[in-house]
C-alpha positions in Angstrom: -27.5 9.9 -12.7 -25.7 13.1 -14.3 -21.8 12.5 -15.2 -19.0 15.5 -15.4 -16.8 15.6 -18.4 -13.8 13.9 -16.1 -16.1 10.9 -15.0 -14.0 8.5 -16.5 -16.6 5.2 -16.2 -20.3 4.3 -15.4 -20.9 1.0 -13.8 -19.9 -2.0 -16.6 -17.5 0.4 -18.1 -13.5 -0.5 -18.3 -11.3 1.2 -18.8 -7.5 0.8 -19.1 -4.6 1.7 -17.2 -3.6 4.8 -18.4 0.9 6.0 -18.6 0.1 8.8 -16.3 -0.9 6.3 -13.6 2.4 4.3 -14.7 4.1 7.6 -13.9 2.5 8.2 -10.1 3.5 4.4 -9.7 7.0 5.4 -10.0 7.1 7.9 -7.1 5.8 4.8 -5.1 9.3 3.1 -5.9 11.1 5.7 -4.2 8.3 5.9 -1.5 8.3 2.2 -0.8 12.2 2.3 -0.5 11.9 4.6 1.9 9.9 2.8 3.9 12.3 -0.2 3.7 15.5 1.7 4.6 13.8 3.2 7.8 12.8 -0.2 8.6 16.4 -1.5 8.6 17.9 1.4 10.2 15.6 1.0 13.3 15.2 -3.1 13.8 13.7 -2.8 17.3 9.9 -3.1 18.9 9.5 0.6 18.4 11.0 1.2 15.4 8.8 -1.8 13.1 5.9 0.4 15.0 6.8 3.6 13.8 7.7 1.9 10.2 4.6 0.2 10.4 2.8 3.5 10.8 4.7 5.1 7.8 3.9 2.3 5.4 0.3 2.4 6.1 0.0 6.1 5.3 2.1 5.6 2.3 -0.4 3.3 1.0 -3.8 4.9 2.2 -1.9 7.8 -0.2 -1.5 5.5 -3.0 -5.2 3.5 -3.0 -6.9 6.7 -2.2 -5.6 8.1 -5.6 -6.1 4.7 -7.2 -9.8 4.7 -6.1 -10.1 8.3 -7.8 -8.4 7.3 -10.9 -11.2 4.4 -10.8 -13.7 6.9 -11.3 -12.1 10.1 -12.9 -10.4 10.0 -15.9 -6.7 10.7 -16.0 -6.2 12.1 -19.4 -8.9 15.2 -18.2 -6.4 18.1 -18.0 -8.3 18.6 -14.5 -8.1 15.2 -12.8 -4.2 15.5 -14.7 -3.3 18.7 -12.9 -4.4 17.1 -9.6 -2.6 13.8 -10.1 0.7 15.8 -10.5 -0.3 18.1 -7.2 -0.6 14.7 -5.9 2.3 13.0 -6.8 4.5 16.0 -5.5 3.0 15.7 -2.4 4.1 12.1 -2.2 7.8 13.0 -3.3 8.1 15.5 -0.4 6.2 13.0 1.9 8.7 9.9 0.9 11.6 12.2 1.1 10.4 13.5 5.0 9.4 9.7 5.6 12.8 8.7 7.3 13.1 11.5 9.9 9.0 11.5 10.0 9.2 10.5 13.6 12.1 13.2 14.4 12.8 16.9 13.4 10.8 16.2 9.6 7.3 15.2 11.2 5.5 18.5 10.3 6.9 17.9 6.5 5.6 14.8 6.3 2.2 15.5 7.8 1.8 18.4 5.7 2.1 16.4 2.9 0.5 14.0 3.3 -2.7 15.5 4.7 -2.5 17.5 2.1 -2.8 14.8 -0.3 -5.6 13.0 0.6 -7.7 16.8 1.7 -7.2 18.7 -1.7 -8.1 15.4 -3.8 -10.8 14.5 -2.0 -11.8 18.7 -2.3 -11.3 18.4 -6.1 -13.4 15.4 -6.4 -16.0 16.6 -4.8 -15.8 19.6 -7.3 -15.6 17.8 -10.4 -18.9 15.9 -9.9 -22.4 17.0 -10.3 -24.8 17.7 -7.5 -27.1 14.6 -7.8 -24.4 12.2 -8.1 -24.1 10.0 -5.5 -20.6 9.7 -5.4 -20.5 13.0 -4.5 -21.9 12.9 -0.8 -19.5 9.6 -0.9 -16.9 12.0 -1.4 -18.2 14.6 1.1 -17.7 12.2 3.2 -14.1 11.1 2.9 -13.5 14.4 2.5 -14.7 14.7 6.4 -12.3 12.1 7.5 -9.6 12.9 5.6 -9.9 16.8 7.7 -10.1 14.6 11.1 -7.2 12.6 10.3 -5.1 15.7 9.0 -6.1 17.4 12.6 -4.9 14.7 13.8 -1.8 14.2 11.6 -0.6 17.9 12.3 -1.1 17.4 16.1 0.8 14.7 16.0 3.7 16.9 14.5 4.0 19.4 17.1 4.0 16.5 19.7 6.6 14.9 20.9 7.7 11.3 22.3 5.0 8.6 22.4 2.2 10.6 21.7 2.9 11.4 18.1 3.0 7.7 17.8 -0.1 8.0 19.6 -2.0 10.9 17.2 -0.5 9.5 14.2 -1.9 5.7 14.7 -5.5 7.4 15.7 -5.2 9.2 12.2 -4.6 5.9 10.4 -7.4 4.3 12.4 -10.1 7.3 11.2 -8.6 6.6 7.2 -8.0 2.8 7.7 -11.5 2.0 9.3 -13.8 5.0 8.0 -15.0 3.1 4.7 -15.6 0.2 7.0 -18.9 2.3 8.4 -19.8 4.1 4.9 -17.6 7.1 5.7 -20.6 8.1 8.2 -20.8 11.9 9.2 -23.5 13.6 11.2 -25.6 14.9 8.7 -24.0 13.1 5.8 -25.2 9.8 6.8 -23.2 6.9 5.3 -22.1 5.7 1.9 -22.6 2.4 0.6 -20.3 0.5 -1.3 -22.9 -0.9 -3.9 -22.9 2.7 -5.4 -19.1 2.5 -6.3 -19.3 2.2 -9.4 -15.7 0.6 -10.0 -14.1 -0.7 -12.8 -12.9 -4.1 -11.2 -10.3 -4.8 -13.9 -9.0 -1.5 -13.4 -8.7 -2.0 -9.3 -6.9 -5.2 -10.1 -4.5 -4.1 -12.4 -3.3 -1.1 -10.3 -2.8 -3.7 -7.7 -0.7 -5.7 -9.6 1.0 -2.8 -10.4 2.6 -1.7 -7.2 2.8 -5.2 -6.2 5.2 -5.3 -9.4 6.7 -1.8 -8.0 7.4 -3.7 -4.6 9.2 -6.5 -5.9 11.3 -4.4 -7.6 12.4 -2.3 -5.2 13.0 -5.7 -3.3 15.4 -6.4 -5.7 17.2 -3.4 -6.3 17.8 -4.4 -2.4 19.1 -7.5 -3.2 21.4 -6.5 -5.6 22.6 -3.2 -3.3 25.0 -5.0 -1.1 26.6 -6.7 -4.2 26.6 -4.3 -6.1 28.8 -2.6 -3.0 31.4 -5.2 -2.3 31.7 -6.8 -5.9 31.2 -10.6 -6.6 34.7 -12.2 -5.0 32.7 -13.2 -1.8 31.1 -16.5 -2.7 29.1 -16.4 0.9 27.2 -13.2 -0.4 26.8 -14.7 -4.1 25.3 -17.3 -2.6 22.8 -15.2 -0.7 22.2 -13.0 -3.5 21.1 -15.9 -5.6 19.1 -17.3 -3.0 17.2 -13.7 -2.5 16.8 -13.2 -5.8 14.8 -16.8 -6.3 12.8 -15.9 -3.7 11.7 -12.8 -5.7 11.0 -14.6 -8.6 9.2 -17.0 -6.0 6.7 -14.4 -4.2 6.1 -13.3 -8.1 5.1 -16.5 -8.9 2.7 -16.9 -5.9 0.8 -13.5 -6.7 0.6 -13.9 -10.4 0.5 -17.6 -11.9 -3.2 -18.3 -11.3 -5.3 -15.9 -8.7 -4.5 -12.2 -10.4 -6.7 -12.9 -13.2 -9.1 -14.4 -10.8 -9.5 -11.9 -8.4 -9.8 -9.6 -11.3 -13.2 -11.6 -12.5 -14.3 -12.0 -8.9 -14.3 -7.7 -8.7 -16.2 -7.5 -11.9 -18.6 -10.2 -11.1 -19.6 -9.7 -7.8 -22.9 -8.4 -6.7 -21.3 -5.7 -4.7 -17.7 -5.0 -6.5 -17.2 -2.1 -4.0 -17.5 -4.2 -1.3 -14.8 -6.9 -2.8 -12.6 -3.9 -4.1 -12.8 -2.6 -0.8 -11.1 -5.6 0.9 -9.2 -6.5 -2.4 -7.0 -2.7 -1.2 -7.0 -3.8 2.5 -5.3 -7.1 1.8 -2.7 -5.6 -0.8 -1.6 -3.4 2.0 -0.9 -6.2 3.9 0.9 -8.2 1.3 3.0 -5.6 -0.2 4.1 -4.8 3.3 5.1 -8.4 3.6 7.5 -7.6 0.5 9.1 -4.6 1.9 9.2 -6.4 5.2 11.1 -9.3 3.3 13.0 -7.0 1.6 14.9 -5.7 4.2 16.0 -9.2 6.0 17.0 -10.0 2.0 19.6 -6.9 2.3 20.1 -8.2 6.2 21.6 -12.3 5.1 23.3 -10.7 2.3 25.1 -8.4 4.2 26.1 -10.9 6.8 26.0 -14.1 4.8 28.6 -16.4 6.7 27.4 -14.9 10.5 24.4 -16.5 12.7 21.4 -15.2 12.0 20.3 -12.6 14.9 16.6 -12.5 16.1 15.8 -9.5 14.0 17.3 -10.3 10.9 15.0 -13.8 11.4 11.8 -12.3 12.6 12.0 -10.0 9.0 12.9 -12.9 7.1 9.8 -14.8 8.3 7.4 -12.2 9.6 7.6 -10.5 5.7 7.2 -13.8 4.2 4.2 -15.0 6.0 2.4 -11.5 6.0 2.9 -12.0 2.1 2.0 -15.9 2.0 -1.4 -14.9 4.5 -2.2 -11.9 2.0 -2.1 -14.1 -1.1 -4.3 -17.0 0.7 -6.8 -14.3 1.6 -7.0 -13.0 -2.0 -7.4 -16.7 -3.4 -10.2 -17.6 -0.8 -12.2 -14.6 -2.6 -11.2 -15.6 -6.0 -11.7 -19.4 -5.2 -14.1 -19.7 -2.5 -11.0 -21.3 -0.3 -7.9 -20.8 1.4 -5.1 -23.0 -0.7 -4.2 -26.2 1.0 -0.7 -24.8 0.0 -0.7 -21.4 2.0 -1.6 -22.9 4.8 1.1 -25.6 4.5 3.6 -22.8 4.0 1.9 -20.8 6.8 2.8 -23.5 9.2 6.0 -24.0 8.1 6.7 -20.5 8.7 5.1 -21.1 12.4 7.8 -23.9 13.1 11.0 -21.7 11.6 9.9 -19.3 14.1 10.0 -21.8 17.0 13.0 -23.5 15.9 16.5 -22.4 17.1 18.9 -20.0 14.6 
């Protein structure tokens, strides 16, 4: 198989984590907060959808660049000058994001579509003819010009059915790899020729999972920060936030990080596994931000009943987070932790029981 000059691995390669990844990382922190505040300023049926939409092209923007820094190499000036392109793109996106679903749709849907078509166009320039990630990125290419039909449509529409458009263009981006990325005439890819660097995958993961508990902080500390530390209600919330941080930290990362990492690397079919390894991270950094924003929620209004919203965050963010660990352990370990499903349950009765 013939390489370009920006392939940055062939299969049993690693490769580290490179600063000008760290650097597209942090436009996710401002991305990701974003998504949180949009999320607390809409705490109703409708709003979680529309939030829910947002957050998901947020990440299919950050692990569609993470796959492409798997296999091109960042320090190419190339593959460089597309990763800054790229990161502008998700600066104006996040900074559209709040008002995505009011007079900033087209903004966002510009930019974003415009992401994920002009890096899938430059990959598919940067590789040779016969390699065979190159029809693989043909492919996504493909979908990634459905979804942005789709993405723009849903722009110029108005009410429900941008709602509508914009969920159908997650569903084509979301489930596409599921099939190989199948075209007419392109047939289907298949993941046993993704050649990825499974350490790599892992530790971008636990990057952004890092990013997200960060920026759940920086919530935590916001309404203190606001109203100074002579409330000892809100102290006590604040502390109580801020061990549950350190507590969803310690979940991801005592034992099954390094784990999963191995499991990537020695699986039969690492594209596969690295495949679902993204899918689940989507849904347990999304339990963070969720979290997040009933941490700001209790602080805010430490002393005062908890109202149904401010609980269904609290609990819905936690056990989206607690179900997206489990599900990462049972590929590292073969099981689901007696432990998660303990906490799972637990979770289950909160929900049930009175405020």
């Amino acid at each position: 198989m013939a390489t370009t000059l920006a392939a940055r691995r062939t299969k049993g390669s690693r490769a580290p984590v490179t600063s000008f990844e760290l650097l597209f990382d942090l436009v996710y922190v401002f991305a990701i907060t974003q998504v949180s505040h949009t999320l607390l300023a809409s705490l109703t049926p409708e709003g979680a959808l529309q939030s829910l939409v947002l957050w998901l092209a947020v990440w299919l923007g950050w692990q569609y660049t993470c796959w492409f820094t798997n296999w091109f190499n960042p320090d190419n000036p190339k593959v460089r000058l597309t990763l800054a392109v790229t990161m502008l793109a998700a600066l104006v996106m996040a900074v559209a994001l709040p008002k995505a679903f009011a007079d900033q749709g087209l903004v966002f849907a510009v930019a974003y579509a415009g992401m994920q078509v002009s890096r899938a166009a430059v990959a598919v320039w940067l590789m040779q003819p016969d390699d065979p990630l190159r029809d693989n990125y043909r492919r996504i290419l493909g979908w990634s010009g459905i979804a942005a039909v789709l993405w723009i449509a849903g722009a110029f529409a108005v009410g429900p059915l941008r709602l509508v458009l914009w969920i159908l263009a997650i569903a084509c981006e979301q489930g596409a790899p599921a099939f190989g990325f199948w075209l007419p005439g392109l047939g289907r890819s298949r993941t046993s020729d993704w050649t990825i660097d499974g350490g790599h995958l892992a530790e971008r993961c636990q990057l952004v999972v890092i990013v997200a508990l960060g920026e759940a902080i920086m919530m935590t500390g916001a309404p203190l920060a606001a109203d100074g530390l002579g409330h000892v209600p809100e102290f006590i919330a604040f502390t109580v936030a801020f061990v549950g941080s350190i507590t969803l930290w310690w979940v991801y990362f005592d034992t099954g990080s390094a784990r999963v990492s191995h499991a990537i690397e020695s699986a039969a079919d690492p594209g596969r596994i690295g495949s679902l390894y993204h899918y689940l991270h989507a849904l347990l950094v999304g339990g963070i931000i969720v979290a997040a924003v009933g941490n700001d929620l209790t602080i805010a209004h430490p002393d005062q009943r908890v109202q149904a919203p401010a609980a269904a965050v609290l609990i819905g963010g936690a056990a989206a987070y607690v179900l997206g660990n489990g599900l990462l352990k049972r590929i590292a370990f073969g099981r689901f932790p007696l432990s998660h499903v303990v906490g799972l349950r637990s979770f289950r009765c909160s929900g049930r029981s009175p405020s």
